[in-house]
KEMAR-687991 format. One record per residue (C-alpha): x, y, z. Coordinates in steps of 0.001 Angstrom, whole numbers, padded with zeros to 6 digits, always signed. Example, Ala and Ser with C-alpha at 12.3 -4.5 7.8 and 13.67 -1.06 7.14 Angstrom:
BEGIN
+012300-004500+007800+013670-001060+007140
This chain:
BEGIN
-041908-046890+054613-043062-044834+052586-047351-040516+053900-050680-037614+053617-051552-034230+053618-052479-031994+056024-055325-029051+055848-054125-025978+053575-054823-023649+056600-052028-025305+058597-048829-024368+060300-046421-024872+058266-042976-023383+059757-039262-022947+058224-036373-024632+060388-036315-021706+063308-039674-022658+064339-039594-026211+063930-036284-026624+065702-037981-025261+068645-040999-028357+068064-043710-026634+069872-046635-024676+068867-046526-021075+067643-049930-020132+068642-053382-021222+069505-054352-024062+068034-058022-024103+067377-059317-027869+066741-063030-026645+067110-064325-028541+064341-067905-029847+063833-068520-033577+064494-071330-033787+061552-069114-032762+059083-067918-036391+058578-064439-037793+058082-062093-036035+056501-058023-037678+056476-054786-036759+055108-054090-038834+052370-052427-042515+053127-049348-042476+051578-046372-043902+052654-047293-044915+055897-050497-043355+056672-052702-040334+056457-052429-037826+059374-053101-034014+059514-055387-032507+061586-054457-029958+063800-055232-026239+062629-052897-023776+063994-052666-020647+063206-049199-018573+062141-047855-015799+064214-047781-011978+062881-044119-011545+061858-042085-009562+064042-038778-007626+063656-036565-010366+064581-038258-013331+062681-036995-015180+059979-038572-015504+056619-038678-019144+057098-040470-018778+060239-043061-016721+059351-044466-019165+055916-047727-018065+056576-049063-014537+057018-051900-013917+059160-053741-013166+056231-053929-016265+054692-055310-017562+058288-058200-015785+058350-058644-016337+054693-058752-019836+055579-061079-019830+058380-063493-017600+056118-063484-020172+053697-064890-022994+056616-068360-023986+055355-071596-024699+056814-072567-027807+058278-073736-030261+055926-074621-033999+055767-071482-035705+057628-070250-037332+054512-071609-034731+052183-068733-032745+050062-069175-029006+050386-069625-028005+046566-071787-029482+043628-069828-032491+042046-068988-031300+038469-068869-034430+035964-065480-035958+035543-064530-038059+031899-063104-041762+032578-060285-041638+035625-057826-042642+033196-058270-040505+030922-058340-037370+033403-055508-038587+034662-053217-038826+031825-054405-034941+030844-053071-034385+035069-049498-036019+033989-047593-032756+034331-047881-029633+036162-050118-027025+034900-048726-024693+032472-049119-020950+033141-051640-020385+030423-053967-022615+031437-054337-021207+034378-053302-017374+034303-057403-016935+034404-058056-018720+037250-055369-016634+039142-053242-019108+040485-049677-018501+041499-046233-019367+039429-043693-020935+041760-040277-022294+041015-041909-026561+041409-045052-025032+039085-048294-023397+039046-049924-023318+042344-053452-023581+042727-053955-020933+046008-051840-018690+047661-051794-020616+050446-050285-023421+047699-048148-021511+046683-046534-020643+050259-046365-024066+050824-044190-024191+047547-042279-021591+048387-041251-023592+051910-040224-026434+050310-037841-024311+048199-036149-022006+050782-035514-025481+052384-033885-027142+049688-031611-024499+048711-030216-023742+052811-030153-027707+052735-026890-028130+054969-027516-024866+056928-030410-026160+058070-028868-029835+058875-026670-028183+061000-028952-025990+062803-031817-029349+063478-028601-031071+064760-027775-028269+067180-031137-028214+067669-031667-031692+069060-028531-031789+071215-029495-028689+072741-032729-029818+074039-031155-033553+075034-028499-031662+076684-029230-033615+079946-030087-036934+078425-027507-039912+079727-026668-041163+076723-025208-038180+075680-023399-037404+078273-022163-040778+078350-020649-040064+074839-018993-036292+075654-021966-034495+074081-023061-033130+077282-022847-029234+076753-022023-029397+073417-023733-028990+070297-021224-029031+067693-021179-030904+064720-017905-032188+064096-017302-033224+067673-020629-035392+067501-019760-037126+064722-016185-037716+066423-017847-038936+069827-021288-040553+068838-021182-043933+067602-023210-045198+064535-025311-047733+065966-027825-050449+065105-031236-051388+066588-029536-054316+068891-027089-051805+070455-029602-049260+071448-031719-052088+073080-030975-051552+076421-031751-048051+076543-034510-049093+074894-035834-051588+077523-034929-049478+080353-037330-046929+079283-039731-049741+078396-039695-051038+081692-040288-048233+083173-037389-046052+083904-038244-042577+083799-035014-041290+083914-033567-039078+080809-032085-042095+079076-031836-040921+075070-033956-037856+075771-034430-034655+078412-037984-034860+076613-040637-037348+078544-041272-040307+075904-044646-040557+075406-045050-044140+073653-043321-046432+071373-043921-046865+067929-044220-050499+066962-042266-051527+063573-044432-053307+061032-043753-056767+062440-042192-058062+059017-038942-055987+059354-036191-058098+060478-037983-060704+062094-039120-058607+064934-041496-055567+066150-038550-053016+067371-039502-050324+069448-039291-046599+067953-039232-044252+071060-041059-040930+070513-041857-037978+071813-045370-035525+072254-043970-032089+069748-042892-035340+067056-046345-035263+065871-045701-031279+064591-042996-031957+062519-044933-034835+060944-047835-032496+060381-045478-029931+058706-044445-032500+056601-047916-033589+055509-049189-030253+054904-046751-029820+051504-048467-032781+049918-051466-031755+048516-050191-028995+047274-047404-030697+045673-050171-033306+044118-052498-030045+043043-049402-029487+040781-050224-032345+038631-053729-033372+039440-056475-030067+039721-059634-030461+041370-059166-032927+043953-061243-030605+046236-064350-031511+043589-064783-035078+044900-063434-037649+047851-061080-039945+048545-061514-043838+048783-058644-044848+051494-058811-048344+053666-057180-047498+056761-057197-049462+060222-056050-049531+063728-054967-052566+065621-054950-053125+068999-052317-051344+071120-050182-052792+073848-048410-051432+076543-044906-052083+077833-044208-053180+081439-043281-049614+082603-046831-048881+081226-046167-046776+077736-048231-047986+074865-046337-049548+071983-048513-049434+068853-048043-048654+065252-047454-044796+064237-051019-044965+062320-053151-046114+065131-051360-043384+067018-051901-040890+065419-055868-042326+064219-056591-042481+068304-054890-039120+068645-057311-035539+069222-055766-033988+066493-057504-036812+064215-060629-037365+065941-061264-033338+066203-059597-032247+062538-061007-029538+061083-062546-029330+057228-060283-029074+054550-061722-029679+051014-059083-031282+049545-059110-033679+051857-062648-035191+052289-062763-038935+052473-065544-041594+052361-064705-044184+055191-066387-042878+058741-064179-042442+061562-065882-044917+063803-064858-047752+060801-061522-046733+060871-060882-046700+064326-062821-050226+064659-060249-053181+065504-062013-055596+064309-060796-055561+060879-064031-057284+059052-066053-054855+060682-063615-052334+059509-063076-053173+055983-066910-054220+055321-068471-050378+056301-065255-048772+054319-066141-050426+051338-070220-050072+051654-068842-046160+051966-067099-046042+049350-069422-048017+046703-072072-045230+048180-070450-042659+047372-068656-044218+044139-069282-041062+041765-067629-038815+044185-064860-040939+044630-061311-039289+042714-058606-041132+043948-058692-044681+045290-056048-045694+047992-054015-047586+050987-051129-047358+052569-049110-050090+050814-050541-051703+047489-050647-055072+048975-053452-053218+051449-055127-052064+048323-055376-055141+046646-056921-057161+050205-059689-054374+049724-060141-055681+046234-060358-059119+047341-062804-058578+050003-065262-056951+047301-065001-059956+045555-065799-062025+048203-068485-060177+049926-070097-058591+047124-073111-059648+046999-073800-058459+050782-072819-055437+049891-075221-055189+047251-078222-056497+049428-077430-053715+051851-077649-051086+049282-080435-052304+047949-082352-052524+050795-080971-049932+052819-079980-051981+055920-076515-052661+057381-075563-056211+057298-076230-058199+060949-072533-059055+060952-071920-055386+061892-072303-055120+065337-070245-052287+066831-072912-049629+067668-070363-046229+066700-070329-047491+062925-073715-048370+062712-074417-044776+063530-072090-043579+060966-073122-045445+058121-077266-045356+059037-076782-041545+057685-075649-042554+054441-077140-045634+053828-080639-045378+052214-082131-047957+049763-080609-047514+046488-081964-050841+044160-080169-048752+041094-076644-048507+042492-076725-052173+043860-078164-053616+040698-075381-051920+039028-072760-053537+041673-073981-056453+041605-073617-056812+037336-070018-055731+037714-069013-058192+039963-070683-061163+039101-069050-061080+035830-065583-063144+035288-063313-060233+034146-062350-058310+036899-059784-056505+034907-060185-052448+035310-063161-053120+037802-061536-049944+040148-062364-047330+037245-065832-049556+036499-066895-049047+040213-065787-045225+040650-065201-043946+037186-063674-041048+038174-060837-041832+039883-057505-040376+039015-055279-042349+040433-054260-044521+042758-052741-043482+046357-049860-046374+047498-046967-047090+047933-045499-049049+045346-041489-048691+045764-038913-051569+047712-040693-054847+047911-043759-053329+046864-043484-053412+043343-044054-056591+042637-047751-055341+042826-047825-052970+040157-048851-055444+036987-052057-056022+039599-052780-052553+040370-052610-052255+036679-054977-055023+035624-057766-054261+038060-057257-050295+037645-057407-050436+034109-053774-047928+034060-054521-045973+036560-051384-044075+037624-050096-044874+040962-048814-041748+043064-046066-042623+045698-046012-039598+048233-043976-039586+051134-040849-041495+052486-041316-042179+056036-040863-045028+059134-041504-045580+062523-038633-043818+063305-038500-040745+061286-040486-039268+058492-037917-038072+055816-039108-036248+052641-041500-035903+049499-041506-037173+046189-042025-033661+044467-043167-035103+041467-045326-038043+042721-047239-038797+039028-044081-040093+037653-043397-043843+036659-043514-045850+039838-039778-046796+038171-038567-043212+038488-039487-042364+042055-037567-040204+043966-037834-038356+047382-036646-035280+048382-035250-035463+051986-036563-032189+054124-034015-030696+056242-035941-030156+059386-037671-033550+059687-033995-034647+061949-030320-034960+061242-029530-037136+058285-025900-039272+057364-025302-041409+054814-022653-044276+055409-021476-045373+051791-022882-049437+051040-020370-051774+049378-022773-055196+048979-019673-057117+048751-018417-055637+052027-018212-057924+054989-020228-056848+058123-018718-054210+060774-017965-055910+064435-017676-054020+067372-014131-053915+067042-013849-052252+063786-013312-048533+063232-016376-046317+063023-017670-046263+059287-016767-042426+057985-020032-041002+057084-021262-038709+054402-023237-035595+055000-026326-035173+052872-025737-032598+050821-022140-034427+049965-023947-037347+048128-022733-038457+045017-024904-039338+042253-025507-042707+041222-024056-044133+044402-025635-046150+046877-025896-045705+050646-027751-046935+054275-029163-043811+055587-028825-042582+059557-030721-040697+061574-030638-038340+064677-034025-037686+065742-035532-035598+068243-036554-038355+070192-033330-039247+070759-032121-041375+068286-028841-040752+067805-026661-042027+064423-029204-044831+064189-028957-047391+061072-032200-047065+059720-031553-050221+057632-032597-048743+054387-030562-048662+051016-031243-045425+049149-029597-044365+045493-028851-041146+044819-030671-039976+041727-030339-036136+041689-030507-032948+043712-033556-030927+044015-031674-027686+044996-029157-028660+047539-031339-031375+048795-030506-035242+047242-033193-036890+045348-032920-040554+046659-034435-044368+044991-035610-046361+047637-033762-049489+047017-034573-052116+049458-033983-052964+053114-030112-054009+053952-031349-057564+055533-029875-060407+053254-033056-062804+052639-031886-066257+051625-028518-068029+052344-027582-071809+052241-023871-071753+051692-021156-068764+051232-024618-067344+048567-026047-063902+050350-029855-063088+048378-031035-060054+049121-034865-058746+048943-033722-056883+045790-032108-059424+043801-035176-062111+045210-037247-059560+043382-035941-059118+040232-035289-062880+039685-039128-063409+040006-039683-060682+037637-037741-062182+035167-039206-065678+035940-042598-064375+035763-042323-063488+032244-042459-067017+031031-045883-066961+032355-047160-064208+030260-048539-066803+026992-050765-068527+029475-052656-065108+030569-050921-066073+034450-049579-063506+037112-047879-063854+039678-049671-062453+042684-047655-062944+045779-044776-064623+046820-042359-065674+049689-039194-067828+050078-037478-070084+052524-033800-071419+052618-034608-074981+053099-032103-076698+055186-033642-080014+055580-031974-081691+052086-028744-082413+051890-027615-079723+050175-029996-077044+051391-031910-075102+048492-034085-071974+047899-037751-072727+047691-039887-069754+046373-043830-069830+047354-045979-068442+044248-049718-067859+044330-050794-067444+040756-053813-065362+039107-054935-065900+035540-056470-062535+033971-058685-064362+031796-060556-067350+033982-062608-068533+030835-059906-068582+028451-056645-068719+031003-054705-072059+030602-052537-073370+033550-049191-073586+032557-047452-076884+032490-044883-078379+035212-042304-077963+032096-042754-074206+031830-042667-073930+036132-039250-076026+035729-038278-073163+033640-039005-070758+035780-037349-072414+038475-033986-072132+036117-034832-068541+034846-034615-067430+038601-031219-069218+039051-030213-067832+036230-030999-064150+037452-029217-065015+040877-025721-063449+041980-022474-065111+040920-021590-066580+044411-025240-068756+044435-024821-070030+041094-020964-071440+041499-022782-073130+044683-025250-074783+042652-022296-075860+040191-020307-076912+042979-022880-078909+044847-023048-076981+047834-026832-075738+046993-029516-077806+045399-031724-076607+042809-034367-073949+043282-037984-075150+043956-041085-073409+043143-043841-074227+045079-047442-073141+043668-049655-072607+046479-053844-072232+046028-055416-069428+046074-056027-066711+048979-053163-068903+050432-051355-065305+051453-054711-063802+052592-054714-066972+055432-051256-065979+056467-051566-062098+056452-054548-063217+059122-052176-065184+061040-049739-062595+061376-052431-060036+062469-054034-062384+065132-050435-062149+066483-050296-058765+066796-049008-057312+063317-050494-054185+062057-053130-054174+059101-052238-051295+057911-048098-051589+057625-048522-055265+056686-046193-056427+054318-046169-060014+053054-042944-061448+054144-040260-062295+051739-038730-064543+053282-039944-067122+055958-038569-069340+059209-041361-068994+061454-042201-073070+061395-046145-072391+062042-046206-070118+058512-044112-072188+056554-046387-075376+057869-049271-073329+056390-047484-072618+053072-046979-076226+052374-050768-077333+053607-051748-075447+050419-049122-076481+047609-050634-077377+044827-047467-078530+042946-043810-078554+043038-041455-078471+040646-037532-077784+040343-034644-076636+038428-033954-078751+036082-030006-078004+035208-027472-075835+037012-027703-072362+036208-024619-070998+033825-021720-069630+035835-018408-068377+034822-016160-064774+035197-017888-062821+032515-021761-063556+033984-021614-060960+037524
């Protein structure tokens, strides 16, 4: 998954003191309730930084790595707390910002030395930082990079060191031992399935050191849309310190390329769900609602970069009406102030943009008059918003003429003007959401952060205003212990019996290959398949730039054919195209393998948007029949000699009415799936969903001749 930054007076710690995963010092989370929400940024999985902890004086034997942050810069920091204010008020007077586009494109690249040689900011290797405290932050991220494998190979000692005493280890030879080459001789690579038993033992209640000598604390739930299944990511209490460490490099990585983002606030839509607990009595929840219901959220101390408009009461609201309707009354109050608009994944951004259009006009009457609409009912949030909400007949007049109006093209820059860009993640699967973003962003460039999951958080992209096309991350060192086991797409699956895959060590990557990444984590996760297909783009240092690619799990398969997510992707893509003459988008979409004809054939859901309502023609069944053949057409070898051979029928497209994948993102989250990580699936079997597909097709229409096939067409 694809996360957000952290205060700029935080720890931040080289590998010596983050092997050791515990605090360095008092941690001082004394901050002042009125002083209103303020969140690390959402990005890649979800905003978290909070806790404020200040470095320890050097001393004789310390590293350089340890010691990031002098005490200096500490007190600096805490001198530079303000006084209390209005509890959604920002600190300074707003300056005036031109049109968020344009701001933005002038914020493309990282600020020269000239320009800012008055202002005294500090040259680093990745740019001109905007503090000191930037600039140390820089500085980490460096010293990282370059001791890349010395540092793999101290986090790996690290963790088998403290899980000395942990059974699975011992069960494996490890016990005792903390060198690298016998681990990889002795620990298996493993998958999800073959760790289940461990997993359910500690589930159920055994408190026994199973994967870890550390306690685990709680499972971390995956998004629900992963493999079929919610798999359960053991943790630990220190995890949430690296993860802070990690979010405290991203603003000032984004300062690089965008300045003044302590000037305004940000617009995120972030939610909690409701957690469960296993039998053995440890909650199993998503890693945002963890970390939203954690102190180090609740009590985070003022950091004005990172000053945000939704209250906490909204975001920690499970009722996610409730939720979403006082985060977007926030935000349209506050819409002047507003610099960067965000979610976790763009498919949460664009439900935000959906529910303005529906609700609109309630918002507006709430403005106007000053009142909270009835339908809010939970008492903490109609605290929080009563001391910001005032009768405003201007702004709501204003709203109001916006959204009425048919074209809804650019309306994020026509409701906050100023913002800069736009916080999501828009890599893997979630690119198909990027001509959206576009249309009702008017351009806006869309920063992808952080590379992280329920299992590990990995690395930053370190130059996150690029193309979404051209993202890369950086993997961090000290986040865990990192392989890379080469992927062959036409290689058959490994059984039990087979020889252990030989792995490759980070900072032996080849560029331009492709690989599944594995992790050993502190929690005790050891040479786990994370499932995710990563391309090597570069080096950053020592330290591999990787693509995300897509998630190993094949999608669609009726005979010998294999579809991937990837390929499923692309083929739409290229489909989509012959919808561009009729003004038509494509703006979400699913499949099935349909095994109930005779032979069994891909049918792809497609819920269409045109830009231009009054002008917008629906396209013919001819052109969908097209479609249906372009996206054979872009399909592997191995489907298309099916289709010529009979064994697969042709591809269906099946156009579904509108808000068709709003009803079934609501089904999945009255069954437990998380809001937040909530990705539409893209592929279905679950009878109930598909049932609710095909309730709202509004036509159907299929390929209308085999798709070409022969040696020279891969």
């Amino acid at each position: 998954m694809a996360l957000p930054g952290a205060p700029a007076g935080s720890r931040v710690e080289g590998p010596a003191a983050v092997l050791r995963g515990r605090p360095r010092g008092p941690t001082c989370v004394g901050s002042d309730a009125r002083r209103g929400p303020r969140l690390p940024p959402p990005t890649c999985m979800a905003p978290r930084r909070a806790i404020y902890i200040p470095p320890c004086k050097p001393t004789a034997s310390s590293s350089p790595l340890t010691n990031t942050l002098s005490e200096q810069t500490f007190v600096a920091a805490r001198e530079e707390q303000p006084s209390k204010k209005h509890p959604f008020a920002q600190t300074k007077q707003q300056r005036p910002f031109g049109s968020g586009s344009l701001v933005v494109r002038r914020a493309m690249a990282p600020a020269t030395a000239v320009a800012v040689a008055a202002a005294g900011r500090v040259k680093t290797a990745l740019g001109v930082a905007a503090c000191e405290r930037d600039a140390e932050k820089l500085e980490l991220i460096e010293e990282l990079t370059k001791g890349f494998d010395a540092v793999q190979e101290q986090v790996l000692a690290a963790i088998l060191a403290r899980n000395n005493g942990a059974e699975y280890l011992r069960r494996h030879g490890m016990e005792g031992c903390t060198d690298r080459d016998a681990f990889k001789a002795r620990v298996p690579v493993v998958t999800y399935e073959d760790l289940r038993p461990e997993i359910e033992r500690i589930a159920n209640g055994d408190r026994s050191n199973i994967i870890s000598s550390h306690p685990i604390t709680e499972f971390l739930t995956s998004s629900g849309t992963s493999a079929g299944e919610r798999k359960l990511m053991p943790t630990v209490e220190d995890e949430l310190d690296r993860r802070q460490m990690l979010y405290s490099l991203l603003i000032p990585v984004m300062n690089l390329y965008v300045p003044g983002l302590d000037k305004g606030k940000g617009l995120y839509f972030l939610f909690i769900k409701s957690e469960t607990k296993t039998p053995g009595g440890l909650p199993a929840r998503p890693v945002l609602t963890s970390y939203y219901k954690s102190d180090q959220f609740k009590h985070r101390p003022y950091e004005p970069y990172l000053v945000y408009t939704s209250p906490t009461a909204a975001i920690l609201c499970t009722d996610s009406f409730q939720s979403m309707y006082s985060q977007m009354l926030c935000g349209l109050l506050a819409r002047t102030e507003v610099l960067r608009v965000g979610a976790v994944f763009a498919s949460g951004l664009l439900r935000a943009i959906r529910f303005l259009q529906l609700h609109w006009k309630e918002l507006a009457r709430d403005i106007e008059t000053g009142t909270l609409s009835a339908k809010i009912v939970e008492p903490s949030i109609r605290d929080a918003v009563a001391e910001v909400l005032k009768p405003n007949p201007e702004l709501a007049a204003f709203v109001a003429a916006e959204c009425a109006k048919d074209d809804w093209e650019g309306i994020i820059t026509r409701m906050w003007p100023n913002t800069k860009y736009l916080d999501v993640i828009v890599t893997g699967a979630m690119a198909q959401y990027i001509p959206t973003l576009k249309f009702y962003s008017g351009g806006l460039p869309m920063a992808c952060t952080m590379y992280a999951s329920s299992e590990c958080y990995f690395g930053l992209n370190l130059r996150p205003m690029c193309d979404p096309s051209e993202v890369t991350y950086t993997i961090m060192p000290n986040m865990g212990y990192f392989e890379l086991m080469p992927h062959d797409p036409e290689a058959p699956p490994l059984s039990r019996d087979d020889p252990p895959p030989r792995l490759v060590d980070l900072a032996d990557a080849e560029v331009g290959k492709e690989y599944e990444l594995v992790i050993t984590t502190y929690a005790g996760l050891c040479r786990y398949r994370v499932g995710d297909i990563l391309h090597v783009a570069g080096f950053h240092n020592a330290a591999p730039e990787f693509r995300f690619v897509r998630r190993k799990n094949v999608l669609l398969s009726i005979d010998s054919d294999k579809t991937d997510e990837a390929e499923l992707q692309a083929a739409v893509e290229r489909a989509a195209k012959l919808l561009e003459p009729y003004g038509a988008t494509i703006v979400e979409y699913t499949s099935e393998a349909d095994a109930t004809t005779i032979p069994g054939h891909y049918v792809v859901y497609w819920e269409l948007m045109l830009k231009d309502r009054r002008d917008g023609l629906w396209p013919e069944a001819a052109v969908f029949e097209k479609c249906c053949l372009e996206m054979e057409e872009a399909l592997n070898s191995v489907y298309r000699q099916g289709r010529n051979g009979d064994a697969i029928g042709p591809l269906e497209i099946r156009v579904v009415r509108g808000g068709t994948f709003e009803e079934v993102m609501d089904y999945a989250i009255s069954r437990g799936a998380s809001i937040n990580q909530y990705k539409a699936p893209r592929c279905v079997s679950f009878g109930p969903i598909i049932e609710l597909l095909n309730s709202r097709v509004l036509s159907k229409h299929f390929s209308p001749a085999c798709p070409k096939y022969g040696p020279y067409k891969k």
